[in-house]
PyMOL commands that place a pseudoatom at each C-alpha (Angstrom):
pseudoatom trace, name=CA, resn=UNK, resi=1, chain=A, elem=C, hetatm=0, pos=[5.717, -4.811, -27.783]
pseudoatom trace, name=CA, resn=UNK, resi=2, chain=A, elem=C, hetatm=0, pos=[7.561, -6.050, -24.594]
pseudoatom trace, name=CA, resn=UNK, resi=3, chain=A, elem=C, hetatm=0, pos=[8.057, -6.249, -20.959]
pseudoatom trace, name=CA, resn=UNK, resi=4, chain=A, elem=C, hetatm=0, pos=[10.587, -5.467, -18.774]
pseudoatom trace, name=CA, resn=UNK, resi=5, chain=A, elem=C, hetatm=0, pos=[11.300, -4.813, -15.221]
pseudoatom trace, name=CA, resn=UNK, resi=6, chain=A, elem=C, hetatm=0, pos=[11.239, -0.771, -14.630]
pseudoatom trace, name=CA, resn=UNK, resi=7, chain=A, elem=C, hetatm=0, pos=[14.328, 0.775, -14.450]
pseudoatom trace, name=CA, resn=UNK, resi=8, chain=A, elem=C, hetatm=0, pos=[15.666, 4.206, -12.787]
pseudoatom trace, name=CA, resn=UNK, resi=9, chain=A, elem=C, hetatm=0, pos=[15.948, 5.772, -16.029]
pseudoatom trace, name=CA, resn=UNK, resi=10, chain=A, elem=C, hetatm=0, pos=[12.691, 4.940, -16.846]
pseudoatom trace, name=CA, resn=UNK, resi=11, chain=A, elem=C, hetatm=0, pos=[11.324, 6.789, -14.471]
pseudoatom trace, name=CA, resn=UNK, resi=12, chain=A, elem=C, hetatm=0, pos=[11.460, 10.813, -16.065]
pseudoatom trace, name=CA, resn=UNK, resi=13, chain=A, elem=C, hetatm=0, pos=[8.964, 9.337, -18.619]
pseudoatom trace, name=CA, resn=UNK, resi=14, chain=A, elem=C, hetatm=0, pos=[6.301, 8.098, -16.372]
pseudoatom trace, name=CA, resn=UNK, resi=15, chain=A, elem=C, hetatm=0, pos=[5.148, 11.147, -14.472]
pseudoatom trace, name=CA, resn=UNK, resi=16, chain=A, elem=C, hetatm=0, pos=[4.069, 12.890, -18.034]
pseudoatom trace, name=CA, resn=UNK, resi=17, chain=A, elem=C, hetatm=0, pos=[2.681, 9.166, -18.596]
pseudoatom trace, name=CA, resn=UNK, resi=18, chain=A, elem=C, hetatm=0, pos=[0.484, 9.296, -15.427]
pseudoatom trace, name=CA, resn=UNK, resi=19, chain=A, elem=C, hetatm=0, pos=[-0.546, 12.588, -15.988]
pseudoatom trace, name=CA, resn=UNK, resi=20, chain=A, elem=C, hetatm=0, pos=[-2.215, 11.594, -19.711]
pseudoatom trace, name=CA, resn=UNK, resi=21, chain=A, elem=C, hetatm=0, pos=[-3.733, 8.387, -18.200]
pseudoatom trace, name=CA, resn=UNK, resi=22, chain=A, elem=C, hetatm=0, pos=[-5.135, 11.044, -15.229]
pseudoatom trace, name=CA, resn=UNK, resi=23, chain=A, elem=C, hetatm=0, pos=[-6.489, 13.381, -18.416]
pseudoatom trace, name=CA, resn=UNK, resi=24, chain=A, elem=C, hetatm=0, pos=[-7.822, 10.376, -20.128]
pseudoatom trace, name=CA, resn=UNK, resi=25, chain=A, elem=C, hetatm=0, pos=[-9.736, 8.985, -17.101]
pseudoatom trace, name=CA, resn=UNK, resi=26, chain=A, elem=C, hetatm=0, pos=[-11.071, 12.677, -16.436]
pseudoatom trace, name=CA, resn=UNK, resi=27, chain=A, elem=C, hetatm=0, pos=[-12.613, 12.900, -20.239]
pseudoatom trace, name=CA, resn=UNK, resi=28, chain=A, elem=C, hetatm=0, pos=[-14.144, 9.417, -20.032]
pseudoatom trace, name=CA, resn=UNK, resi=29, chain=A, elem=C, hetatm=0, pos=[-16.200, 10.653, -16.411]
pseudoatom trace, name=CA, resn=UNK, resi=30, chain=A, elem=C, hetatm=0, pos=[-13.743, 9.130, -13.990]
pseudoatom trace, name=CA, resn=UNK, resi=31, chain=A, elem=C, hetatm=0, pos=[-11.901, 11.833, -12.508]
pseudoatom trace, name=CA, resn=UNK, resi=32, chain=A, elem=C, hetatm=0, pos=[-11.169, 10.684, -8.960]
pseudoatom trace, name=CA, resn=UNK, resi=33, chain=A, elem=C, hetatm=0, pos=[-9.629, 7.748, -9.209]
pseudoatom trace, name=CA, resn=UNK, resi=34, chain=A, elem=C, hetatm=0, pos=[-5.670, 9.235, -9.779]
pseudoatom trace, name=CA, resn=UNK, resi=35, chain=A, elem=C, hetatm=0, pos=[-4.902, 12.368, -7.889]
pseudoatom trace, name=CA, resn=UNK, resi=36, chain=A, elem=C, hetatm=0, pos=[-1.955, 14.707, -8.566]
pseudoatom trace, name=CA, resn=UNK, resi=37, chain=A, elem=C, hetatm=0, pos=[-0.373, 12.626, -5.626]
pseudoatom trace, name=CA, resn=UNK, resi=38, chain=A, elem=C, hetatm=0, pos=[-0.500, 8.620, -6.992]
pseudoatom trace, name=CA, resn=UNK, resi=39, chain=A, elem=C, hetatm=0, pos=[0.712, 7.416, -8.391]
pseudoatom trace, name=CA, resn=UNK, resi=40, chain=A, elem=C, hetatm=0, pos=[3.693, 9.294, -9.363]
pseudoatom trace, name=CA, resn=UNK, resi=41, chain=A, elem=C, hetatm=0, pos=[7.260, 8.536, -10.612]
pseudoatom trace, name=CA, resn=UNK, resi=42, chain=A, elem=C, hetatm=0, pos=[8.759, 8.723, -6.718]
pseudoatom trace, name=CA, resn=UNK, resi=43, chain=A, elem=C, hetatm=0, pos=[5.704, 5.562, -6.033]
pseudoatom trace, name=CA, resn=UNK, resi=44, chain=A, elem=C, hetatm=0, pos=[7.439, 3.726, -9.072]
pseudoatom trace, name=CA, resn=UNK, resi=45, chain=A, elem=C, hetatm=0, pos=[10.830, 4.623, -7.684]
pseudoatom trace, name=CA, resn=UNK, resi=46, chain=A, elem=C, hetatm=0, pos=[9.864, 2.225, -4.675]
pseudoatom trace, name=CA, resn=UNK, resi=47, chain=A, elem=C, hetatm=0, pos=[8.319, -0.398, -6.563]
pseudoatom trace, name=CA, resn=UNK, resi=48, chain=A, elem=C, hetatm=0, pos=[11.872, -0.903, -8.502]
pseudoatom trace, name=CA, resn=UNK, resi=49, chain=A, elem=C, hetatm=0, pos=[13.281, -1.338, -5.056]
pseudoatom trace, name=CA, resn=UNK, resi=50, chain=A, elem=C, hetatm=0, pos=[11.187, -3.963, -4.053]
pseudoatom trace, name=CA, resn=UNK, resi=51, chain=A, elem=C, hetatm=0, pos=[11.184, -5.244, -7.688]
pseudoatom trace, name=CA, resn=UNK, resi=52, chain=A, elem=C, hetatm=0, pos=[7.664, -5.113, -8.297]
pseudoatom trace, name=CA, resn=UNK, resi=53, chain=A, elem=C, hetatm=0, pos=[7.940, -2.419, -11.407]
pseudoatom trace, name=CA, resn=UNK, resi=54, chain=A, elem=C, hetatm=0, pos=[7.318, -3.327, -15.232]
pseudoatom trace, name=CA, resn=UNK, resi=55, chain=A, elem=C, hetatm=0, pos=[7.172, -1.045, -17.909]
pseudoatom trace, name=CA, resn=UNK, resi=56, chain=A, elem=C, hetatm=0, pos=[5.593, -2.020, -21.903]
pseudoatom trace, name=CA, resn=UNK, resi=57, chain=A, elem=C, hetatm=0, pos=[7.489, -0.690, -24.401]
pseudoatom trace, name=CA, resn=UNK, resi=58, chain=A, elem=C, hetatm=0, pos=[5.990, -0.268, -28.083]
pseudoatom trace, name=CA, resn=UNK, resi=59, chain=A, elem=C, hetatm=0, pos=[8.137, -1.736, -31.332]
pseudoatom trace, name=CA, resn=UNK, resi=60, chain=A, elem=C, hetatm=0, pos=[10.038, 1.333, -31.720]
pseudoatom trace, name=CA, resn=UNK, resi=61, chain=A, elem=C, hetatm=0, pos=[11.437, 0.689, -28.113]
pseudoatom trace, name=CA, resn=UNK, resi=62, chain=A, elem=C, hetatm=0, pos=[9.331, 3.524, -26.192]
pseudoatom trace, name=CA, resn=UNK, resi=63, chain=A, elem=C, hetatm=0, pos=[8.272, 3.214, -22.641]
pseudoatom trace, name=CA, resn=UNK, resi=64, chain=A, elem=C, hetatm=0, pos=[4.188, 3.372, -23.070]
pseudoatom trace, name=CA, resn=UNK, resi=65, chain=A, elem=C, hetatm=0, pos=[2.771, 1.837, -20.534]
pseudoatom trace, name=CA, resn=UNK, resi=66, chain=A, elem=C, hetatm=0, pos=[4.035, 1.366, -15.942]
pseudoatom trace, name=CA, resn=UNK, resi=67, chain=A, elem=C, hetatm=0, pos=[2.324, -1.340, -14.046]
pseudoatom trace, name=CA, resn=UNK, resi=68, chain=A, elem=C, hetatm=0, pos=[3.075, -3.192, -10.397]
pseudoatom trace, name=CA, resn=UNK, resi=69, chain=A, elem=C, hetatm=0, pos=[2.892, -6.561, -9.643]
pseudoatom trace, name=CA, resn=UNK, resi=70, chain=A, elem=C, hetatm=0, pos=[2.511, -7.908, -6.013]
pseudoatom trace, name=CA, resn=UNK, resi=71, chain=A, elem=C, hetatm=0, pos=[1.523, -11.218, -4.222]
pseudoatom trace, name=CA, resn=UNK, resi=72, chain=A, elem=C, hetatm=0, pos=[-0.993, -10.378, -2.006]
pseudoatom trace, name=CA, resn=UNK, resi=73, chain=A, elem=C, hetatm=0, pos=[-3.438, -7.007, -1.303]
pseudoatom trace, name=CA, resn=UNK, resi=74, chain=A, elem=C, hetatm=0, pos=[-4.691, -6.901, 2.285]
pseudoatom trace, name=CA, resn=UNK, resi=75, chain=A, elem=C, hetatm=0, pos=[-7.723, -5.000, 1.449]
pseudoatom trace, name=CA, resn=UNK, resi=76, chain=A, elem=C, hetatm=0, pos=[-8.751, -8.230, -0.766]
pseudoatom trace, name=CA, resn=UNK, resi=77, chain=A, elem=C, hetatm=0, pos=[-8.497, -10.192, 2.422]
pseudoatom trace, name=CA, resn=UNK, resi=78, chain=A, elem=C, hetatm=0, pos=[-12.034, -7.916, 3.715]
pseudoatom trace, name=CA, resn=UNK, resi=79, chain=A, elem=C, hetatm=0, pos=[-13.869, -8.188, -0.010]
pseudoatom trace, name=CA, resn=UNK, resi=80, chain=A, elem=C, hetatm=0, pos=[-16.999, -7.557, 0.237]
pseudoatom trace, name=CA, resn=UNK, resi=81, chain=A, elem=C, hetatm=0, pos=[-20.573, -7.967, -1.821]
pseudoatom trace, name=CA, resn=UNK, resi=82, chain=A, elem=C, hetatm=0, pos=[-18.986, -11.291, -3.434]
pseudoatom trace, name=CA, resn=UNK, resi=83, chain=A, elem=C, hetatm=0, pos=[-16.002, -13.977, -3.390]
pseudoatom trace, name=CA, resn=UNK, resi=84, chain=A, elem=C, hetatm=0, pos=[-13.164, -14.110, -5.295]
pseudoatom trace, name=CA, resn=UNK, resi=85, chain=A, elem=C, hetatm=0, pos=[-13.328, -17.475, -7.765]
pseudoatom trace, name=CA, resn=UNK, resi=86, chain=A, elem=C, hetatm=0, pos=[-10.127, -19.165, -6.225]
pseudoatom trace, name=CA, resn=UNK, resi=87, chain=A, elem=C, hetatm=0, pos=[-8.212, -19.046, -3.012]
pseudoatom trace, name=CA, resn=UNK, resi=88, chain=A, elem=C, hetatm=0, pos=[-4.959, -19.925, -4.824]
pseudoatom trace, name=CA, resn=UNK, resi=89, chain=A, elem=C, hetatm=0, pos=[-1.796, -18.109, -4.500]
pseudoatom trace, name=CA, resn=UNK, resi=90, chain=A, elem=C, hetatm=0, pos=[-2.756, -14.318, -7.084]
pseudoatom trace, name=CA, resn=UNK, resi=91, chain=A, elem=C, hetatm=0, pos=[-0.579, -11.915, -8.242]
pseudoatom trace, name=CA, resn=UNK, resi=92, chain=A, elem=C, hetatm=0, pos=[-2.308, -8.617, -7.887]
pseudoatom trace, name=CA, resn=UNK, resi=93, chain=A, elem=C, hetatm=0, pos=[-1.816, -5.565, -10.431]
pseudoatom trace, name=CA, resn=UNK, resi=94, chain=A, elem=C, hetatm=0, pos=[-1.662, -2.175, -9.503]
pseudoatom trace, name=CA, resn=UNK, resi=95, chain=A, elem=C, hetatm=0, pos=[-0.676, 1.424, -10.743]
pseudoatom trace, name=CA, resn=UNK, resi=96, chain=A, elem=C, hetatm=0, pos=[-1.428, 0.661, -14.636]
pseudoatom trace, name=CA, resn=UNK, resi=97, chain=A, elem=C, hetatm=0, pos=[-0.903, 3.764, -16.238]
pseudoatom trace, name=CA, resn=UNK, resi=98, chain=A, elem=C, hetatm=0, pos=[-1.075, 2.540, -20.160]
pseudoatom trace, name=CA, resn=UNK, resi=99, chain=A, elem=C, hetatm=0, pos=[-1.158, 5.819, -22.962]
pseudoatom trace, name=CA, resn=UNK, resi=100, chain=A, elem=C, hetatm=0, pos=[-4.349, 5.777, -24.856]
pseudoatom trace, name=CA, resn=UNK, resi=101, chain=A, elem=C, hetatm=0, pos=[-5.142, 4.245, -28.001]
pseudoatom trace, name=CA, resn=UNK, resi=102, chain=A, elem=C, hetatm=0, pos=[-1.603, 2.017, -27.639]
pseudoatom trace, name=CA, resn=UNK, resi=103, chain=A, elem=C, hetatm=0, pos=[-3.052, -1.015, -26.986]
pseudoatom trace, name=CA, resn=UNK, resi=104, chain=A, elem=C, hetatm=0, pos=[-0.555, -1.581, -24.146]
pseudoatom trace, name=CA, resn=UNK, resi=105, chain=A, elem=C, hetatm=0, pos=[-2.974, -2.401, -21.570]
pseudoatom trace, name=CA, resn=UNK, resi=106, chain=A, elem=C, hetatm=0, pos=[-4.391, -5.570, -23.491]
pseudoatom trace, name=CA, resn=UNK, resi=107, chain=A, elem=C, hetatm=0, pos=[-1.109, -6.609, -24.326]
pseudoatom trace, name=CA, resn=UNK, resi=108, chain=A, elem=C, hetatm=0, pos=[-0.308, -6.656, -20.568]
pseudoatom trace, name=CA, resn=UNK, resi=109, chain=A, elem=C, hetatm=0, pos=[-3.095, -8.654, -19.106]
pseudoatom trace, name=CA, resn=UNK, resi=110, chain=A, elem=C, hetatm=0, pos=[-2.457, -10.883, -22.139]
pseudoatom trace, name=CA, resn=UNK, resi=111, chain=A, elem=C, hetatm=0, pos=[0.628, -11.444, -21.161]
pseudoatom trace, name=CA, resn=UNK, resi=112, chain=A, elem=C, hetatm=0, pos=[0.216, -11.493, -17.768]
pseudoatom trace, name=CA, resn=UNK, resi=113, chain=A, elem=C, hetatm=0, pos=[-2.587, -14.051, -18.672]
pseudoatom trace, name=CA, resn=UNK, resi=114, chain=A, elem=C, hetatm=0, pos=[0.030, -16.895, -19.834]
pseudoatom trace, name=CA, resn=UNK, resi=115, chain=A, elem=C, hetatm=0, pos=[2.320, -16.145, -17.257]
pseudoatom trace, name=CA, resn=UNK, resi=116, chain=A, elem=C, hetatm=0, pos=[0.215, -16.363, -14.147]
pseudoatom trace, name=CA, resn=UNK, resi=117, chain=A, elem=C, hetatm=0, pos=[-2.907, -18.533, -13.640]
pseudoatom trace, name=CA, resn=UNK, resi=118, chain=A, elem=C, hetatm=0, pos=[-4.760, -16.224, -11.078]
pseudoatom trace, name=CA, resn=UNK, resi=119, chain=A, elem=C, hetatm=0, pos=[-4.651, -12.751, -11.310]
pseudoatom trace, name=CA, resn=UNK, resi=120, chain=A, elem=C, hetatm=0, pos=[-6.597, -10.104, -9.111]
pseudoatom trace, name=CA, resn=UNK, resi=121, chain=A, elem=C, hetatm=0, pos=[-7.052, -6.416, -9.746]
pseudoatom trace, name=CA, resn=UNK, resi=122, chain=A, elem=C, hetatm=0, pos=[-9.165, -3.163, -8.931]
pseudoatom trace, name=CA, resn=UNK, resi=123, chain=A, elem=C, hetatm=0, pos=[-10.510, -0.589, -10.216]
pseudoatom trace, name=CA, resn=UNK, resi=124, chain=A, elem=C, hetatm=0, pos=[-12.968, 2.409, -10.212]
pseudoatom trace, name=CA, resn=UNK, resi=125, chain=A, elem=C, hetatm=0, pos=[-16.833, 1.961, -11.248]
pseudoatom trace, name=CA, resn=UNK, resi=126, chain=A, elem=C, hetatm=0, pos=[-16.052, 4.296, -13.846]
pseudoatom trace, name=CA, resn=UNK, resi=127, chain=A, elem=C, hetatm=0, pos=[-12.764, 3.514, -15.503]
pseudoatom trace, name=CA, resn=UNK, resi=128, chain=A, elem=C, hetatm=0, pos=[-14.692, 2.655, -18.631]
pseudoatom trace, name=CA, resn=UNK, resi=129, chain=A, elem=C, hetatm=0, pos=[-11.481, 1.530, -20.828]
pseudoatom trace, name=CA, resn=UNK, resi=130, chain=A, elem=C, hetatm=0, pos=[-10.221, -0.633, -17.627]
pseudoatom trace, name=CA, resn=UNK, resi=131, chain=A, elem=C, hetatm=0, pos=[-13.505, -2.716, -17.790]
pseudoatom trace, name=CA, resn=UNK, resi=132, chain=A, elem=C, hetatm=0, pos=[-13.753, -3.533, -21.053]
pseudoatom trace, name=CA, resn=UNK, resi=133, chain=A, elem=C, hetatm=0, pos=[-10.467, -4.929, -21.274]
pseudoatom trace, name=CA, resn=UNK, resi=134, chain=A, elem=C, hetatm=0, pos=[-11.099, -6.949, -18.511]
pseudoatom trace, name=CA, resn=UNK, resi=135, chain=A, elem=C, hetatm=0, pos=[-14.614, -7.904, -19.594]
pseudoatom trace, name=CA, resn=UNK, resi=136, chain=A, elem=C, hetatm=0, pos=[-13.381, -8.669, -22.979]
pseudoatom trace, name=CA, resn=UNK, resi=137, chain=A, elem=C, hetatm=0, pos=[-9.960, -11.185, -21.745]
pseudoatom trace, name=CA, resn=UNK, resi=138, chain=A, elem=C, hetatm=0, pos=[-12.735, -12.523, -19.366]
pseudoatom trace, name=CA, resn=UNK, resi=139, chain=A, elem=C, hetatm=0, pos=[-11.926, -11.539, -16.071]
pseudoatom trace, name=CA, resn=UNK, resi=140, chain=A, elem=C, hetatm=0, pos=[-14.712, -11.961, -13.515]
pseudoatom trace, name=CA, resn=UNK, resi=141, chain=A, elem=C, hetatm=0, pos=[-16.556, -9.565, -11.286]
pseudoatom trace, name=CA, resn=UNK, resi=142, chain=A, elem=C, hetatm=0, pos=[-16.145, -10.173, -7.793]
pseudoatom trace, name=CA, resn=UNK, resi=143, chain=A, elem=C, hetatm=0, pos=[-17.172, -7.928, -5.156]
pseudoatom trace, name=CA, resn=UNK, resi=144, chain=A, elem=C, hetatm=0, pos=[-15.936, -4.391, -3.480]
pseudoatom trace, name=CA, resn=UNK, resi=145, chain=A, elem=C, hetatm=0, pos=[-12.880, -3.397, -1.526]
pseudoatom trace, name=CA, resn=UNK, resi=146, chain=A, elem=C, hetatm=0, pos=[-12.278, -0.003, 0.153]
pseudoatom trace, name=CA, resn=UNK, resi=147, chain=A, elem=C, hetatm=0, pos=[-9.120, 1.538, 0.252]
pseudoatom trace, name=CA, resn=UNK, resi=148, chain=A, elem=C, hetatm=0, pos=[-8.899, 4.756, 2.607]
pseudoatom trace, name=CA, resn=UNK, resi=149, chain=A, elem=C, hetatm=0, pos=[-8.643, 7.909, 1.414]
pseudoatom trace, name=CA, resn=UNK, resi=150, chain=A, elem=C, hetatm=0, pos=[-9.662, 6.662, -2.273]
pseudoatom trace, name=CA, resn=UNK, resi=151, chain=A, elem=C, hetatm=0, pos=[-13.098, 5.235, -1.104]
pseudoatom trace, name=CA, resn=UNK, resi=152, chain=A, elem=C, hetatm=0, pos=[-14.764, 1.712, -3.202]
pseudoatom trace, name=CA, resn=UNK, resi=153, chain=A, elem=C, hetatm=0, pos=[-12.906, 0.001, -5.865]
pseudoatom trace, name=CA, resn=UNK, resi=154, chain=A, elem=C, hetatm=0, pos=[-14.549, -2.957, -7.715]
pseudoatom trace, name=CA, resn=UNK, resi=155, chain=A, elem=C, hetatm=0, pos=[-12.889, -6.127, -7.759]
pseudoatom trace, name=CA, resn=UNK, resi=156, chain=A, elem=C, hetatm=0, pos=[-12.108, -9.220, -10.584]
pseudoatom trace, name=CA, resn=UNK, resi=157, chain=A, elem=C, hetatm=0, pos=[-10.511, -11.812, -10.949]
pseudoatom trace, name=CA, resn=UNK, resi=158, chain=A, elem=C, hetatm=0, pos=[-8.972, -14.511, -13.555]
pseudoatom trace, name=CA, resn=UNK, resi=159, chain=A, elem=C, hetatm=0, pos=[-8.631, -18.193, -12.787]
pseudoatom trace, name=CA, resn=UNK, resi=160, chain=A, elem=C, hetatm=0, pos=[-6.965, -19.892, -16.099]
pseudoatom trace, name=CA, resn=UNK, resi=161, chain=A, elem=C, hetatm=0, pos=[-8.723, -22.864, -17.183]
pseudoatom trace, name=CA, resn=UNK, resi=162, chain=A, elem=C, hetatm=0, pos=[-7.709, -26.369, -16.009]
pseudoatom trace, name=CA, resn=UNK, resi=163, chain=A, elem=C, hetatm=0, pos=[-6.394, -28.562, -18.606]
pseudoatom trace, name=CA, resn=UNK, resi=164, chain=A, elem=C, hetatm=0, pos=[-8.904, -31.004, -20.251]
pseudoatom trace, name=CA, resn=UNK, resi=165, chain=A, elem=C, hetatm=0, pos=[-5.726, -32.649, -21.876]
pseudoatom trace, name=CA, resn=UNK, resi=166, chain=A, elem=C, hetatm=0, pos=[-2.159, -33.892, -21.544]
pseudoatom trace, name=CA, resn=UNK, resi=167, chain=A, elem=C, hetatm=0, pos=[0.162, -31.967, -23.443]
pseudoatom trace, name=CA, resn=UNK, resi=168, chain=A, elem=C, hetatm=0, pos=[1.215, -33.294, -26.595]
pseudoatom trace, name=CA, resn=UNK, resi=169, chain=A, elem=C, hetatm=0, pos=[4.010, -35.068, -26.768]
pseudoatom trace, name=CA, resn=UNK, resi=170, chain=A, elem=C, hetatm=0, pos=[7.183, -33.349, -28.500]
pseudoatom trace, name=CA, resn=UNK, resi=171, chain=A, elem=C, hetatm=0, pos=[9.396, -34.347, -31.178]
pseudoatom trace, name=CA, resn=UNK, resi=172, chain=A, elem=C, hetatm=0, pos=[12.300, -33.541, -33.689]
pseudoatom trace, name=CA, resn=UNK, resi=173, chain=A, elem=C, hetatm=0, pos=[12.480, -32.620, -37.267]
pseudoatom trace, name=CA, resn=UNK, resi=174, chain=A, elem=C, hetatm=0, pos=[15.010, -29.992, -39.346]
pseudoatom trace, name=CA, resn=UNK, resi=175, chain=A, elem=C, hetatm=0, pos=[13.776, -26.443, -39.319]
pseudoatom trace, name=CA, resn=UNK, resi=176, chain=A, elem=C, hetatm=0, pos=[12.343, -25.611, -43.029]
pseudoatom trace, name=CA, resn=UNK, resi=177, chain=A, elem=C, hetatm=0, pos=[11.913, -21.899, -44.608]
pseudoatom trace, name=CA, resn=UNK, resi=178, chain=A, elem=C, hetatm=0, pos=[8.278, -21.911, -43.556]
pseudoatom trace, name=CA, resn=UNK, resi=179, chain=A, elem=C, hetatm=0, pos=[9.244, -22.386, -40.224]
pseudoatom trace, name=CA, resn=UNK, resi=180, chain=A, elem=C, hetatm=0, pos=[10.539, -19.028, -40.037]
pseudoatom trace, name=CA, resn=UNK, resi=181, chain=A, elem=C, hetatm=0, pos=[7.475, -16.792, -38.802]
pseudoatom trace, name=CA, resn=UNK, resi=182, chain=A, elem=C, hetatm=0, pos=[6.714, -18.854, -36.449]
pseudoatom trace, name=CA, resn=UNK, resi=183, chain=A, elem=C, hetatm=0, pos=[10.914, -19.126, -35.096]
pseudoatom trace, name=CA, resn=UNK, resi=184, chain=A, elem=C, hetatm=0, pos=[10.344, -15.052, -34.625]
pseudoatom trace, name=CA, resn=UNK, resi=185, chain=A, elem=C, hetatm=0, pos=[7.597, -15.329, -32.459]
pseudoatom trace, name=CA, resn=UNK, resi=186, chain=A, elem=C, hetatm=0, pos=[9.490, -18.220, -30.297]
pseudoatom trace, name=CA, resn=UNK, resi=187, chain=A, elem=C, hetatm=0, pos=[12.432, -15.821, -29.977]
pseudoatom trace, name=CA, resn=UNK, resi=188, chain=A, elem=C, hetatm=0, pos=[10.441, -12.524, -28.926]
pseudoatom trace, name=CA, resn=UNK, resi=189, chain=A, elem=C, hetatm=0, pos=[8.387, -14.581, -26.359]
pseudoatom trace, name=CA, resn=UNK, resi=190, chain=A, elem=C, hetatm=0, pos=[11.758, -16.025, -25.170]
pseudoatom trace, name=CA, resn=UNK, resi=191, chain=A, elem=C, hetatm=0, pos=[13.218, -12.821, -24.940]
pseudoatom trace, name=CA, resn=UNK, resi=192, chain=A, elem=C, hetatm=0, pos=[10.145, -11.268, -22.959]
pseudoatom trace, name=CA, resn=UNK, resi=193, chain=A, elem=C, hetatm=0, pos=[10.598, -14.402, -20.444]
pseudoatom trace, name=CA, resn=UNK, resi=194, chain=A, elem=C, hetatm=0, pos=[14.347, -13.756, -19.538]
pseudoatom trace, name=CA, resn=UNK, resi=195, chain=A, elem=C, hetatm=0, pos=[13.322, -10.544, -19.357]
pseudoatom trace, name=CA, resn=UNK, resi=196, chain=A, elem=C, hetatm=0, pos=[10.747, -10.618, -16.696]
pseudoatom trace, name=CA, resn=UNK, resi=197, chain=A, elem=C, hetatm=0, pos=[13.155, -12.682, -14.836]
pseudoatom trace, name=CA, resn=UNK, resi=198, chain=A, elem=C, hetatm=0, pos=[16.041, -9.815, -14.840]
pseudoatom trace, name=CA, resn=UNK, resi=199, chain=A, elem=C, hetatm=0, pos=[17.830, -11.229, -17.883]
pseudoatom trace, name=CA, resn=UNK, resi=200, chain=A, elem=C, hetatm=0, pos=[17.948, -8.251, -20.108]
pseudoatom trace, name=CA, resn=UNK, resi=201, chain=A, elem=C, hetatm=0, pos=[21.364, -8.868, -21.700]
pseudoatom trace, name=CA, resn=UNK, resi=202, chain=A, elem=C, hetatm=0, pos=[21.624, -12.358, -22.555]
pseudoatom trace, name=CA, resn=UNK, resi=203, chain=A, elem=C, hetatm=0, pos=[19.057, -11.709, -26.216]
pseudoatom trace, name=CA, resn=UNK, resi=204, chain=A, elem=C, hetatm=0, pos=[19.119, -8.131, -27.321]
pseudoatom trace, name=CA, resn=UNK, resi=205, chain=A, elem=C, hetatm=0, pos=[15.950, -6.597, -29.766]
pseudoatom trace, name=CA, resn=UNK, resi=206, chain=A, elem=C, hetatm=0, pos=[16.852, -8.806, -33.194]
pseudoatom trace, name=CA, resn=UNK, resi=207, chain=A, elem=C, hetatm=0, pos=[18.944, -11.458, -32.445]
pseudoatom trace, name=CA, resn=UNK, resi=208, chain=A, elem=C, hetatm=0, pos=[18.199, -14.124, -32.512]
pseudoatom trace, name=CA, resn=UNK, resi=209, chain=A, elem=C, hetatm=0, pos=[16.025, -14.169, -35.608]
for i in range(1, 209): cmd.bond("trace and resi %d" % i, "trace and resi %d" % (i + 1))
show_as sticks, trace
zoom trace
């Protein structure tokens, strides 16, 4: 899988994406969180223009999964019930809309994870499959926000750990043929890095390798 910033094509897919995620939530007892009215493909249109949009794509290069990013929520400023566990500079995610049994929503926060060292998000009590992957990358429960029109949302948060260590110091050797699994995860992560930073031309899918 990999991330990219969402792009105007992109955005005929995500509607019948939203919709499954919006079936989905219904089956598993959470019907109110999504209406028919957000998010939508024309909220994702806006979220490209102020280049918040990402979209996961699955090894056979299909869009599976929309998310936002953002740098602050105002809501979070009036948390209630609890504290969040830093007052550092977050990124906040919003409008995740993964298709079921993809595994595209662990692979974001997991890559969000190593990206950003404090990340807040919301949710519904009952998003069921939202929870556990937050419960299970160890994000922390921290209190309620309200949002109008869409009523209580539960809060968490992830603070990465501080360093009990220096990093190691680096050196130089020639690459050897066992070397070579490892080389192909260097490039893809690589690759997913210039990507989140609008550099989707320099590496294309394969090459290096």
């Amino acid at each position: 899988m990999l991330i990219r910033k969402t792009l105007p094509e992109d955005l005929p897919l995500l509607d019948a994406i939203f919709d499954q995620c919006r079936a989905y939530m219904a089956k598993e007892g959470n019907p109110t969180q999504w209406d028919e009215k957000y998010p939508t493909s024309a909220v994702v249109a806006e979220d490209i223009k102020q280049g918040h949009g990402y979209v996961c794509l699955n090894d056979e290069g299909k869009v599976v999964a929309s998310f936002a990013l953002g740098d602050h929520e105002p809501e979070y400023d009036r948390l209630r019930d609890g504290t969040w566990h830093s007052a550092t500079p977050y990124i906040v995610v919003h409008r995740m809309g993964a298709l079921p049994h993809q595994g595209a929503g662990q692979f974001i926060f997991a890559w969000l994870m190593a990206r950003y060292p404090h990340i807040r998000i919301d949710t519904h009590a009952a998003n069921k499959t939202m929870r556990h992957i937050l419960d299970k990358l160890g994000f922390k429960y921290t209190g309620v926000v309200s949002y109008e029109g869409y009523g209580d949302r539960i809060c968490f948060d992830y603070v990465a750990p501080a360093r009990k260590h220096a990093p190691a110091k680096l050196n130089f050797r020639k690459a050897t043929a066992a070397d070579l699994d490892r080389l192909d995860e260097l490039f893809e992560g690589a690759r997913q890095f210039m990507y989140a930073h609008n550099n989707f031309n320099q590496w294309m899918n394969g090459f290096p390798n």
